[in-house]
N, C-alpha and C positions, 0 to 999 in steps of 0.2 A: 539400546535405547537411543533415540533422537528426540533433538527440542524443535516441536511446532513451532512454525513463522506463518507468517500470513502478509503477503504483500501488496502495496496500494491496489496494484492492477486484479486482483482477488485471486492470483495464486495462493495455492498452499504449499507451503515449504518442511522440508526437513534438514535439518543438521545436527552433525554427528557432536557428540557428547565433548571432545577435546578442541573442538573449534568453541566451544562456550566463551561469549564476550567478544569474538572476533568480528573481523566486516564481513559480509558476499554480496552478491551479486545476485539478482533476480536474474533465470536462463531465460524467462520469457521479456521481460521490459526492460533489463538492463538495470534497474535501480539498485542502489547502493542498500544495504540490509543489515543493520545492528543488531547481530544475535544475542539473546539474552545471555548477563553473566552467570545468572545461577542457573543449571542444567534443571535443577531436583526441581524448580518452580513449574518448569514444564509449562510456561506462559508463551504464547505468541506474541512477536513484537517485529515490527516494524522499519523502516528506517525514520532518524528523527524528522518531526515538523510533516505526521501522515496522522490519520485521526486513528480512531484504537482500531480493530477488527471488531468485525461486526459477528464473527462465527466462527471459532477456532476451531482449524483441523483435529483438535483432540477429543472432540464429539465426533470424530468417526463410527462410532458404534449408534449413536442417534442418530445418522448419515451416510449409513456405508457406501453410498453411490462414490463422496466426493473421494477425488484423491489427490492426495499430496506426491511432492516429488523433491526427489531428494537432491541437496546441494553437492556440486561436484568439484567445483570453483570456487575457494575464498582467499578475501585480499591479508590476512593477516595470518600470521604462522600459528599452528596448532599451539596446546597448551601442553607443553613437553616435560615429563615428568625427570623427577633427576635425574642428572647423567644421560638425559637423553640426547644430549648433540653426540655424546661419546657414543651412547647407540646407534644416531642417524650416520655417522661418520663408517662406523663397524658395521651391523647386523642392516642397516637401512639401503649400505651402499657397498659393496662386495671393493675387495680392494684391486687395485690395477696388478694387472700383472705385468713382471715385468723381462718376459722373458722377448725374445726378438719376433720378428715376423716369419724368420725362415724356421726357428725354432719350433714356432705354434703353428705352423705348415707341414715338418715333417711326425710334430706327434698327432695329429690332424688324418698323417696319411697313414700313419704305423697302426690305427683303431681298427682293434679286429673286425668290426663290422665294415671299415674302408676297403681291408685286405680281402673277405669275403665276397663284396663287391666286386672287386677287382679280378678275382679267380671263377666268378660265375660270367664276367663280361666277358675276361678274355677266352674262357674255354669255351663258352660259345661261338665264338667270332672264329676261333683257333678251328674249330668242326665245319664251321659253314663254308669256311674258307679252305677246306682241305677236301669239300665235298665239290665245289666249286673248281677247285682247279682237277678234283681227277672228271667232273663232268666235260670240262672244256678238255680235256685230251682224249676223251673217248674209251677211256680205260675199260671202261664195263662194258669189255667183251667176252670174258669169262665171268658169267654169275657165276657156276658154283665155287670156283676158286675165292672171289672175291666176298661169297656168302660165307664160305669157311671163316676168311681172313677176320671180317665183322663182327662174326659170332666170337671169334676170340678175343678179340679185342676188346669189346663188351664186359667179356668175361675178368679181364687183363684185367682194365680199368676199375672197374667192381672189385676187385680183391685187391688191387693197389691201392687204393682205398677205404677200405678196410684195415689192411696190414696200417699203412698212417695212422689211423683213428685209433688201432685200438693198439699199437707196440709202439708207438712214441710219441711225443711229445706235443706233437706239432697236429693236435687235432682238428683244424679250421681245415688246413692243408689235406688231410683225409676226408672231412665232410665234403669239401668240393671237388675232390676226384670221385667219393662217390655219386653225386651228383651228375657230374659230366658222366660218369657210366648212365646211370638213371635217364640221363637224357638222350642218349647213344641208344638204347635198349632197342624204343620204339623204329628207330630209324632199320634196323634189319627185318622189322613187318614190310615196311615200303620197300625194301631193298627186293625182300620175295616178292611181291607183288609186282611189281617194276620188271622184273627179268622174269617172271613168269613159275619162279618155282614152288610159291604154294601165293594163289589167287585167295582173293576175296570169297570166293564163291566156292572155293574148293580147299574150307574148312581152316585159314587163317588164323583165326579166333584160339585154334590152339598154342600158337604162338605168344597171342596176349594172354593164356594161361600160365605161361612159362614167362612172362615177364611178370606176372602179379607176382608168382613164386619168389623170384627176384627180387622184388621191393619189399617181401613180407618176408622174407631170411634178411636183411641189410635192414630192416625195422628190428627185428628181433637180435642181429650182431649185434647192430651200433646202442641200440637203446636210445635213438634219435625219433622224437616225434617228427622231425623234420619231414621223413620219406614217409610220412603216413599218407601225408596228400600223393605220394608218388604210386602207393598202394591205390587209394580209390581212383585216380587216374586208370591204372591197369584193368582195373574192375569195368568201368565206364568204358572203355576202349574195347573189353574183350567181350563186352555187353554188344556193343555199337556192331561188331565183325559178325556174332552170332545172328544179330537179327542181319547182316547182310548176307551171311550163308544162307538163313533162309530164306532171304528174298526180299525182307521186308523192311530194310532200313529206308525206303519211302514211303513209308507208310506211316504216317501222322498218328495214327491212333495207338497203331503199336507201339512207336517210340515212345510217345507221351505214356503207357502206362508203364512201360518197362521203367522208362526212368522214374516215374513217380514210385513204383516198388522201392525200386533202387535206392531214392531217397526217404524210404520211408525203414528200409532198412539197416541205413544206413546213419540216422537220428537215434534208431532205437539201440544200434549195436554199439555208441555210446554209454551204456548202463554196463557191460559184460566188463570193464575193467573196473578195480580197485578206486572206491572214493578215496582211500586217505590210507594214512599205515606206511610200513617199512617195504609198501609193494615197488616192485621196477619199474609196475608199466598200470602207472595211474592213471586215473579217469581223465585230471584234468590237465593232462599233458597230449596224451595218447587218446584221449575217447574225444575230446574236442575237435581236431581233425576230422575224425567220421564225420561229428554233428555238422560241420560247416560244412565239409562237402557235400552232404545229404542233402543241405539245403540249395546249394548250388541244383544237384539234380533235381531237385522237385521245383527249382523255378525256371531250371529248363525245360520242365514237360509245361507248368504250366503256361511258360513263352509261347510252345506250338499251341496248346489249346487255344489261347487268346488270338493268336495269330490266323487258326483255322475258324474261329468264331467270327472274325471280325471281317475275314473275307467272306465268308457264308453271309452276314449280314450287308455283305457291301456286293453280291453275287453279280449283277446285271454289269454295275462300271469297272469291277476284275476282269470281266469277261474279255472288255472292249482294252483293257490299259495291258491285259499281258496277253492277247491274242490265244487264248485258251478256253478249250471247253472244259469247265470243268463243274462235275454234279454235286460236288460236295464227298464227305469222307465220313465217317462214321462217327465222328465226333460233332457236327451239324445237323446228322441226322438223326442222331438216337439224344434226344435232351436230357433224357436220365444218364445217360454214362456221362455224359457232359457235367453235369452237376452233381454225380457221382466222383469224376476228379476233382473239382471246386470244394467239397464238401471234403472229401481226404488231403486237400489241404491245408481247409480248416481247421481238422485234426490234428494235423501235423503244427500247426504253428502255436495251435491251444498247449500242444505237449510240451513243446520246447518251452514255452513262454512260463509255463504253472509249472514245468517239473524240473525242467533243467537252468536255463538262464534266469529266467524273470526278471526282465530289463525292460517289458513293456510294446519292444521291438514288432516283435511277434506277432501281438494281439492286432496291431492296425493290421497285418499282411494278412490276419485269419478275418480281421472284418472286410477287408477288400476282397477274398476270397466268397467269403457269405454273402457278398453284395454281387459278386459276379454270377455266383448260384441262383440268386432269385432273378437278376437279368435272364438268366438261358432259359429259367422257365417260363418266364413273362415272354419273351422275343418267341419262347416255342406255339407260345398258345396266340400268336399275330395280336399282338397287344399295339397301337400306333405309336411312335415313337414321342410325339411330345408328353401323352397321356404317361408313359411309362415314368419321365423325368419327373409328374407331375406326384406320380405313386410316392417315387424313391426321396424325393423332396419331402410330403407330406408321414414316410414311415421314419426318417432321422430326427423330424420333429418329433414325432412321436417317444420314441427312443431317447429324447434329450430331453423333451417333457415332462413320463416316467422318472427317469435319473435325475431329475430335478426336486422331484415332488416326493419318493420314497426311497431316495441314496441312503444308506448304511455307509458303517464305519469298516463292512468287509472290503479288505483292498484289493483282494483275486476280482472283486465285481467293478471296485471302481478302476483296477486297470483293461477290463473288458468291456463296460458298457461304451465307456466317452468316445474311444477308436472305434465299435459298429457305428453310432452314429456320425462322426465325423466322415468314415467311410463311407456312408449312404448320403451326404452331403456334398462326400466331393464327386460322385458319379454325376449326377445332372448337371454340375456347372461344367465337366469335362465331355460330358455327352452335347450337351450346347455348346458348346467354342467349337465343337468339330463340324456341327449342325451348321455352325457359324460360315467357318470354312469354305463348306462345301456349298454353302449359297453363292459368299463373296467371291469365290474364283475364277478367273477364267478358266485355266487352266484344267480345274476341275469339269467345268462346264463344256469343254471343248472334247473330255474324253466323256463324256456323260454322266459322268460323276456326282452332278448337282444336288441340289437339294432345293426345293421352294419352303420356303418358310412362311406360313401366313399367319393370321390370329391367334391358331391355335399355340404356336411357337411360340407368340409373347406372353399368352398368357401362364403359360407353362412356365416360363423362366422367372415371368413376376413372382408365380408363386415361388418358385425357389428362393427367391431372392426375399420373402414374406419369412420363409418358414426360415431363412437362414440371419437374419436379424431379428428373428425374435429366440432363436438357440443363441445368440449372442447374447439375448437381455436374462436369458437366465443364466449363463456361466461368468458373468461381468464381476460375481463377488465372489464365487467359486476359485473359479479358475480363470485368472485375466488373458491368459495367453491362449487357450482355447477361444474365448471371445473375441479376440484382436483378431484371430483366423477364420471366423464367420462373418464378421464384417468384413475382412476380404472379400468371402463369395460371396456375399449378397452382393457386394460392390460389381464384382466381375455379371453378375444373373442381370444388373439392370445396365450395364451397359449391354449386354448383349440383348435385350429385349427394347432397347430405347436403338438399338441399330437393325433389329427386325423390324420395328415402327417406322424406320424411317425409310428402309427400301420398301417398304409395302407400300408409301407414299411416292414411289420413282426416284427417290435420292441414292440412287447404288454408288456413287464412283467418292471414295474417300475423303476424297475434295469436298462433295456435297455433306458430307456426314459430319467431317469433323468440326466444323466451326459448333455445329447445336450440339455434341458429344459433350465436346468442352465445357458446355455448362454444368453438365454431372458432377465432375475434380472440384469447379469452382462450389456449386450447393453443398458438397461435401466440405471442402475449407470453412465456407461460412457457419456450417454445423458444426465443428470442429470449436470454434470461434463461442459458439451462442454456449455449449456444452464445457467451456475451459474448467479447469478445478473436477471434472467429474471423470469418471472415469471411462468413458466413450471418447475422450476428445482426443487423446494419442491413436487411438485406431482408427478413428475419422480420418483427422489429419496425413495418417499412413496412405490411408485405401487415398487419398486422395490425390498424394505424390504416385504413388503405382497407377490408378487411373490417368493421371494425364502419363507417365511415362510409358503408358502398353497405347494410349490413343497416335502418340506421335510415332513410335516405333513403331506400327501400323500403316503410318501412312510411307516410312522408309521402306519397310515390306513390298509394299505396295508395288514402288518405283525398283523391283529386283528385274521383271523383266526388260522394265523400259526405265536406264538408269536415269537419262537425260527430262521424266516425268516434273522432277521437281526445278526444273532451272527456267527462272522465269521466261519470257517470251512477252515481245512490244504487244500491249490491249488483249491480253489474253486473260480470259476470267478467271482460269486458275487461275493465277497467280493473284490477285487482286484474293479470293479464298484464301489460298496458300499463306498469304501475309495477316486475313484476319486469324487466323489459325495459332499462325504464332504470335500476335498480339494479345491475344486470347491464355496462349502460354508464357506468355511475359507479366501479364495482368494477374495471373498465378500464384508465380515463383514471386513477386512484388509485396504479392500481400503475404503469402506464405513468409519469407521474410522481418518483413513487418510483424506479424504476428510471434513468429519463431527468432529472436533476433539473433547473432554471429550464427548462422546458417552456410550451407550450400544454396541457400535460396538464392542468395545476392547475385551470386556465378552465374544461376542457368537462367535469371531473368535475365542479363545482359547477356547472354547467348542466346537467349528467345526472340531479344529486342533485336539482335542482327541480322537474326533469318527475318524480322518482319522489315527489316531495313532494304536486305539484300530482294526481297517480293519482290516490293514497292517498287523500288530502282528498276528491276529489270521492266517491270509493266510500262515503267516510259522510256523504257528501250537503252538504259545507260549498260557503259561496256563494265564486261564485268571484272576488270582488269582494277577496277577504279575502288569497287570492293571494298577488296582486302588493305588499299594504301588510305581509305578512309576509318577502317577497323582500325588502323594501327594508329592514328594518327587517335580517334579518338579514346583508345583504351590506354597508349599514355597521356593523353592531356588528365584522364581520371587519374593515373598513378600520381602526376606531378600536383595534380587539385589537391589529391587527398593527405599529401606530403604538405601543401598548404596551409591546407583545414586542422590539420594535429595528428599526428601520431605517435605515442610512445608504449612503450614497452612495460607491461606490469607483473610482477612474482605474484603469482595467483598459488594455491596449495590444493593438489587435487590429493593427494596421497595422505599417508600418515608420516608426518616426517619428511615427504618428498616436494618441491616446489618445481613450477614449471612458470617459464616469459609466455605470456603473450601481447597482441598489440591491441590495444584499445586507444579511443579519441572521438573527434567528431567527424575524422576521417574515414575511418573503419570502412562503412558501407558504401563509399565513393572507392575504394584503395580494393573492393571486392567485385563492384564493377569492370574496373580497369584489367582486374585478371582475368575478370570472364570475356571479356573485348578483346582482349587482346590473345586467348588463345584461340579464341574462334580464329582472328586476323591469321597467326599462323599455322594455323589446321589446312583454312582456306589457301595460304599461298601457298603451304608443301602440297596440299593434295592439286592447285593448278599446275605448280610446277612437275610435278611428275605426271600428270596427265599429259603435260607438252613434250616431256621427254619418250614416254610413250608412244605420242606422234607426230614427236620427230619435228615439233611446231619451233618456230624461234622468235617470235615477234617481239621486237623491241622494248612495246607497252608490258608485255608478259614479263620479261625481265627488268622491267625497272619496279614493275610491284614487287615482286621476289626480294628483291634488295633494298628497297623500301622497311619493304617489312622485318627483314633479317637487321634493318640498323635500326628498327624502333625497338626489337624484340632483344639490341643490346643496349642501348638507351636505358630499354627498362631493369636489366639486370644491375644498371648500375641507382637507378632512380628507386628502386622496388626496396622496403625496410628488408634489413637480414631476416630472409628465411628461406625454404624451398625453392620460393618462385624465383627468387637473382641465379641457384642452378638448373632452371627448368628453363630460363627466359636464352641462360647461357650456351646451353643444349639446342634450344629452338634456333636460335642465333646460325650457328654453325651448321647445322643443319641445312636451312633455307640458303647459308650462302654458300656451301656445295651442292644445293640444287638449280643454285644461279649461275655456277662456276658450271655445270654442265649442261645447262641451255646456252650458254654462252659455248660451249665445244658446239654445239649444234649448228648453232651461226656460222659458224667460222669454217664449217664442215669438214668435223673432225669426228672421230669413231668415237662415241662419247661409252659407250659399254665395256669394253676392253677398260679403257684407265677406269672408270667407277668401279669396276669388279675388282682390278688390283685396288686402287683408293680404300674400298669398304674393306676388302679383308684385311688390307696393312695397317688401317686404323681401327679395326675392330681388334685385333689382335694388343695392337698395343694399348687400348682400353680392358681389354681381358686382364694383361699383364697389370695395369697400374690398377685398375681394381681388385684382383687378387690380393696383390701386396697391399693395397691400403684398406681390405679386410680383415686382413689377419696382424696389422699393425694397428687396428679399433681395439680400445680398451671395452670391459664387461660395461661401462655404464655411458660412453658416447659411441656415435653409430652415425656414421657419415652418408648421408641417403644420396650424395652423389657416387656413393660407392656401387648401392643399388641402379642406378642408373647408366652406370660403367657395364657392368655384368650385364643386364638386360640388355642394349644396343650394341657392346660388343657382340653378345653371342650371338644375336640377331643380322648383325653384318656379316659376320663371319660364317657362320651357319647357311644362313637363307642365302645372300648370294652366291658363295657354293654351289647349293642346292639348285638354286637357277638354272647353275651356270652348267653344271651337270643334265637335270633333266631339256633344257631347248638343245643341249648339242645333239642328247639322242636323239631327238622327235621331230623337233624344226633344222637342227642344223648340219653340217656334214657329216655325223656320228659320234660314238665314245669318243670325247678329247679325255687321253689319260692323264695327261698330268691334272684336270680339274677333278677329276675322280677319283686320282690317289692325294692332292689336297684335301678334298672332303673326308673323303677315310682318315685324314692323316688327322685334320683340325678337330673333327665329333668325336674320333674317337678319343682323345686326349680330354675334348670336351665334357663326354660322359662319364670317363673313367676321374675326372678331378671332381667334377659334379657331385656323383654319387658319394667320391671320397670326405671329399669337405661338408657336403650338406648343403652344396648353391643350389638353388632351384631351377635359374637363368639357364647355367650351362648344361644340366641336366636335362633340360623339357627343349631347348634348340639345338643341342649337341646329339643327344639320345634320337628327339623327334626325326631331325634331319638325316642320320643315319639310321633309323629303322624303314623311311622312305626308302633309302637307296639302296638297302639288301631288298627288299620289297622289290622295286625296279629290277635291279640288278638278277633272281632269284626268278622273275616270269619272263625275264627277257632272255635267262641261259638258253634255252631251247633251240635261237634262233641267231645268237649272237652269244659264242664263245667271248669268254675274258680271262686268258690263263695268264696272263702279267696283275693283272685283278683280282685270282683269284689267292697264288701266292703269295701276292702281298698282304690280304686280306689272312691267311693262313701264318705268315710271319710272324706277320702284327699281333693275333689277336696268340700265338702262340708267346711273343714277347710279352703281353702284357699280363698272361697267364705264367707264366717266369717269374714275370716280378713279385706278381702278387707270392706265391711261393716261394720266392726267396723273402721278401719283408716278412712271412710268418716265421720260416724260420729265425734270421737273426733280428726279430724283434724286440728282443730282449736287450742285444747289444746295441741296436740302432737307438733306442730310447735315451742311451747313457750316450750316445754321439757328441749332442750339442754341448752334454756338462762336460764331456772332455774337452773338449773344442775350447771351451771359457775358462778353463781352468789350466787347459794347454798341460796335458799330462800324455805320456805313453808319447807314441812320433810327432804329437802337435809340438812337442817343446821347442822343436821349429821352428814354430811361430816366435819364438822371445830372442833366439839368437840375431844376432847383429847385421 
């Protein structure tokens, strides 16, 4: 239960039961809120010296449109029951630990799940690198000997593997030798084929019989659902060779039904194991595998159907974009098989949904399947393409109208009707954005691809946008979150039908459009506004930040081919547009703002105000050097104002039992300003200054902004109250001024790439290093987000410049420079392997990224360009890191007891105490 509030501004309020008698804070006006003392009165009130409410939220049931919204933030501590500090102290706040950082690093790396990691990384890398280096020596000039050698090996592996898993102890250790068999298997298919001794053509496929065999004895040894997915692999594999024996793995139609068998075989042979009981090989260990990969195969045929559909319908600009005749395939041409697959996969997802999972999942992918069925038949019978949007628009009303007006309390119907219609909802706004597209393009236009759009297109999208705001006013008390999602599309139907209107008028070029676009976001704000208290004005207010944020992103789209489109230019009418545009988006984010108060709003109106700044300037021709020394100049005069005006710090309690600082004053929204100003300032000067470094530009003025701004952007770290932004300002700081320090190498003509490549990785490295440690030295309840920002730009320098530095030597520069390419190996791989182990994200997705590029590289380049010092290493390496992992499963049990000896100085450490 929560106590009604109702505040001046005519929000409706809720608060929770143990804040009774405390203060809060209105989220929309800021005002100060005396929550009633007695809960059980259940009265609305006020803050004092405000006249009574006029209509309290707790006539919701006389009113179900309005709606309340719940307090998140209050200024006084909850009503804490005995002993509750002793609870907030214990069960509220987990206690520090206090074991060391090297301590919670090596039990961190000892997690079987680390060690498994660690043995599936390196015995891959250990294969690729062992296949690498006998490629670069030529070795495979005896196949059958070497076809011998593999098959046993295979074999090896697989039983060694086994023997681990199931005669000792160390079964992580056997799971991933048999894997690396599992994963060895395939590669003696390509072996025969490659050397000639049993082709594609010449019955292969037996082979992938003999590996299914394989996975489905090593399913039945181990009693590991794991290699279940290694079975339907085989299955699909030896599926894939048989229609190549017979000829037919091009052929679209046949794939598509083989695999849709496939996966429908494959859902259903889910059912043949044990639901429950004392059985070995139960359903929901072992039949769940099937089910997912069933599903995998049946949204792979229907990828090809879709993909043969959609070139069928797009016939004439395929013809011209891939220089091919081609008459279509049997899936174009016969619309009943076509919708015959569509309709078996509606089946199939009704199955899973009502018989096995019932998570709801399902039902949308069987209504976008039913929705693609009646498309193929409508497209068969040349039905015009806006009328169609106009059908599919007017049958999900229909659909939501029904379920509106004779919904039951069966929930098999309410989890299938809401998804057909939303699904017949989202085809016409998707079928118009494309419609959209393929007007506004050049590119499109240039291979014939276009599209004209005239009356009949708006009106088509109006009505969507008709029938999708008024399924929003019937789900508004149902289901809010359904409605919040149809206000979207309607939102998206009338901008796209208010931008058919206006090039049917000759306004095509982004330019022209967006300034009158921009009134849409704003009428929606003001709707948002007139609608507060009810329950339309949060998905207004939404569609209206998403509306301006796809119109501006629109016009960056725009400027992909021609980057230099948006940089002003002396009396040029763009830009004079360009600046209403973003004044237009400043005028916005202002009111938004204002309306929404402690927002993001503050931020992107002063980022809006800049780009209408930076127009203006350029239209009377100022250099643009001048800029970013005038951002910076004025987003700290805002930090230092609003440090003026007031700012302090206040314990607000969003939690139960939990309190959180933040800063409030009369400051606030000058102090919000100042941050959006002042990141714009150095966005603007890192992205000139590596533009100059790019070309190699050294201009005096260039360099004094750069360091302008890198001393206001330390200025501010010290001027900014304690939070984020002093180590974001502190980060920007550094940054800018080694991108000053190597325009200045430029000047002075000096090789500025060589030392930035050393510079980045020696200091990304040692950011890896002090972020690691100062991870794993973070207690369970503080969390250092300059830690996060350690990790992220470490791996990033280290990684990406690597990666650089490796791909230009291949392609632009003299060739493989190895030592940058056993760096790279040497840095990702340590990267992904600590990644994966600990759980960082950073080093994972830039260490991993960057090394699955360069085996990728590395892998289409052997053909033509051996690398046997490359390959070894690579073979070394990944066989070391497959060592290790193998050695920590075994003595994991001793490693774990390491540190406590260590601290306790027992067994050879007593060492440590002698003299």
């Amino acid at each position: 239960m929560s106590i009604p509030i109702r505040c001046v501004c005519g929000r409706h309020l809720l608060a929770r039961d143990d804040f009774a008698g405390a203060r809060a804070e209105c989220p929309t006006c800021g005002r100060t809120l005396q929550i009633p003392a007695d809960p059980s009165a259940r009265r609305p009130t006020a803050a004092p010296a405000t006249p009574p409410p006029a209509a309290p939220p707790a006539a919701a049931s006389a009113a179900p449109d309005i709606e309340a919204l719940e307090i998140t933030e209050f200024l006084d501590p909850p009503n804490e029951p005995s002993g509750a500090a002793a609870a907030a102290g214990g069960a509220g706040a987990p206690p520090k630990s206090t074991k060391s950082a090297a301590a919670r690093m090596f039990e961190a790396l000892l997690d079987p799940r680390s060690i498994q990691w660690m043995l599936m990384i390196g015995g891959g890398l250990c294969v690729l690198g062992f296949i690498v280096w006998l490629v670069s020596l030529g070795v495979f000039k005896d196949p059958h000997v070497l076809a011998v050698v593999l098959g046993v090996g295979t074999l090896a592996i697989l039983g060694a593997g086994w023997f681990v898993a199931l005669r000792t102890r160390f079964k992580v250790a056997g799971q991933a030798l048999t894997f690396l068999g599992c994963v060895v298997a395939p590669l003696n298919l390509w072996f025969y084929h490659a050397q000639g001794l049993l082709t594609v053509d010449g019955h292969l496929w037996v082979g992938g019989v003999v590996c299914c065999l394989l996975y489905a004895a090593t399913v039945y040894v181990l009693r590991d659902p794991l290699f279940m997915y290694a079975v339907e692999v085989g299955v699909t594999l030896t599926t894939l060779l048989l229609l190549a024996d017979m000829g037919k793995i091009t052929d679209a139609p046949m794939l598509a039904m083989f695999l849709m068998a496939l996966g429908l075989i494959s859902i259903h042979s889910e059912r043949a194991f044990s639901p429950a009981g004392d059985a070995q090989f139960l359903r929901r260990r072992f039949g769940l595998p099937l089910f997912w990969s069933g599903h995998v195969q049946i949204g792979t045929s229907l990828l090809i159907l879709l993909a043969s559909q959609l070139l069928s319908w797009l016939l004439t600009p395929a013809k011209d974009l891939f220089d091919i005749e081609w008459t279509g395939n049997l899936l174009t041409t016969n619309h009943l098989l076509a919708g015959g697959l569509w309709l078996a996969a509606v089946y199939a997802y009704l199955y899973s949904d009502l018989i096995v999972r019932k998570i709801g999942l399902y039902l949308w992918l069987a209504g976008f399947s039913l929705v693609m069925a009646e498309l193929t038949l409508l497209v068969g019978f040349n039905v015009p393409m806006e009328w169609i949007l106009a059908v599919m628009s007017a049958t999900a009303l229909a659909v939501n109208f029904g379920w509106s007006r004779f919904a039951t309390d069966d929930l098999k119907l309410a989890r299938i009707v809401p998804p057909v219609g939303m699904a017949l909802s989202l085809l016409p706004v998707a079928a118009g954005l494309i419609l959209h597209i393929r007007a506004t393009s050049g590119a499109f236009n240039a291979m014939d691809w276009g599209y004209n759009t005239g009356f009949a297109f708006v009106v088509a999208m109006l009505i969507a946008a008709v029938c999708n705001r008024i399924s929003a006013a019937l789900y508004r008390r149902s289901d809010a979150r359904t409605s919040q999602l149809y206000f979207f599309l309607s939102a998206a139907c009338v901008l796209v039908a208010a931008a058919g209107q206006l090039r049917d008028r000759g306004l095509t070029d982004w330019s022209d459009q967006a300034p009158w676009l921009m009134l849409i976001p704003l009428a929606y704000l003001l709707g948002a506004r007139l609608w507060r208290g009810h329950s339309a004005e949060r998905p207004l207010y939404y569609v209206a930040q998403a509306a301006t944020g796809i119109i501006l992103a629109a016009g960056f789209i725009a400027t992909i081919k021609d980057p230099t489109a948006f940089r002003p230019l002396l009396g040029e009418r763009t830009s004079l547009l360009y600046g209403l545009v973003f004044t237009e988006a400043a005028i916005f984010y202002l009111l938004a703002g204002f309306f929404k108060r402690r927002s993001w709003n503050t931020y992107l109106a002063a980022a809006a105000a800049c780009g209408a700044i930076w127009q203006f300037m350029g239209y009377y021709g100022i250099d643009a050097s001048y800029y970013t020394m005038l951002y910076a100049g004025l987003g700290l005069a805002c930090l230092v104002g609003a440090r003026s005006l007031g700012l302090q710090p206040v314990t607000v309690y969003r939690e139960r039992y939990r309190s959180a600082t933040v800063l409030r004053g009369r400051g606030l929204a000058l102090l919000q300003c100042g941050h959006g100003i002042l990141t714009v300032a150095a966005l603007a000067a890192l992205m000139q200054g590596l533009a100059g470094l790019a070309a190699r530009d050294a201009q005096v003025i260039d360099i004094v902004s750069i360091f302008v701004t890198a001393l206001a952007a330390g200025a501010a770290s010290f001027v900014a109250p304690p939070s984020p932004w002093r180590r974001l300002y502190a980060t920007a700081a550094v940054a800018l001024a080694a991108v000053g320090f190597l325009r200045l190498n430029i000047l002075i003509n000096l090789n500025g790439w060589q030392k930035f490549e050393i510079f980045a990785v020696v200091a990304g490295a040692i950011m890896l290093a002090a972020s690691h440690w100062a991870l794993f030295r973070d207690t369970d309840t503080q969390h250092d987000d300059s830690v996060s920002i350690g990790l992220t730009l470490g791996s990033l320098l280290v990684a990406g410049t690597l990666l650089v530095a490796v791909l230009y030597n291949r392609w632009a520069g003299d060739g493989p420079s190895l030592y940058d390419e056993l760096a790279l190996l040497t840095f990702t791989i340590i990267m992904a392997v600590t990644g994966v182990s600990w759980q960082i994200r950073a080093t994972t997705l830039f260490g991993g990224g960057a090394l699955a590029i360069y085996l990728v590289v590395l892998v289409t380049t052997l053909a033509y360009r051996p690398q046997v010092a490359v390959g070894v290493y690579l073979a070394v390496g990944g066989g070391l890191v497959f060592a290790t992992g193998i050695a920590l499963s075994v003595y994991r049990e001793k490693l774990l007891r390491l540190p406590e000896r260590i601290s306790n100085r027992e067994g050879i450490f007593k060492i440590l105490n002698w003299r």
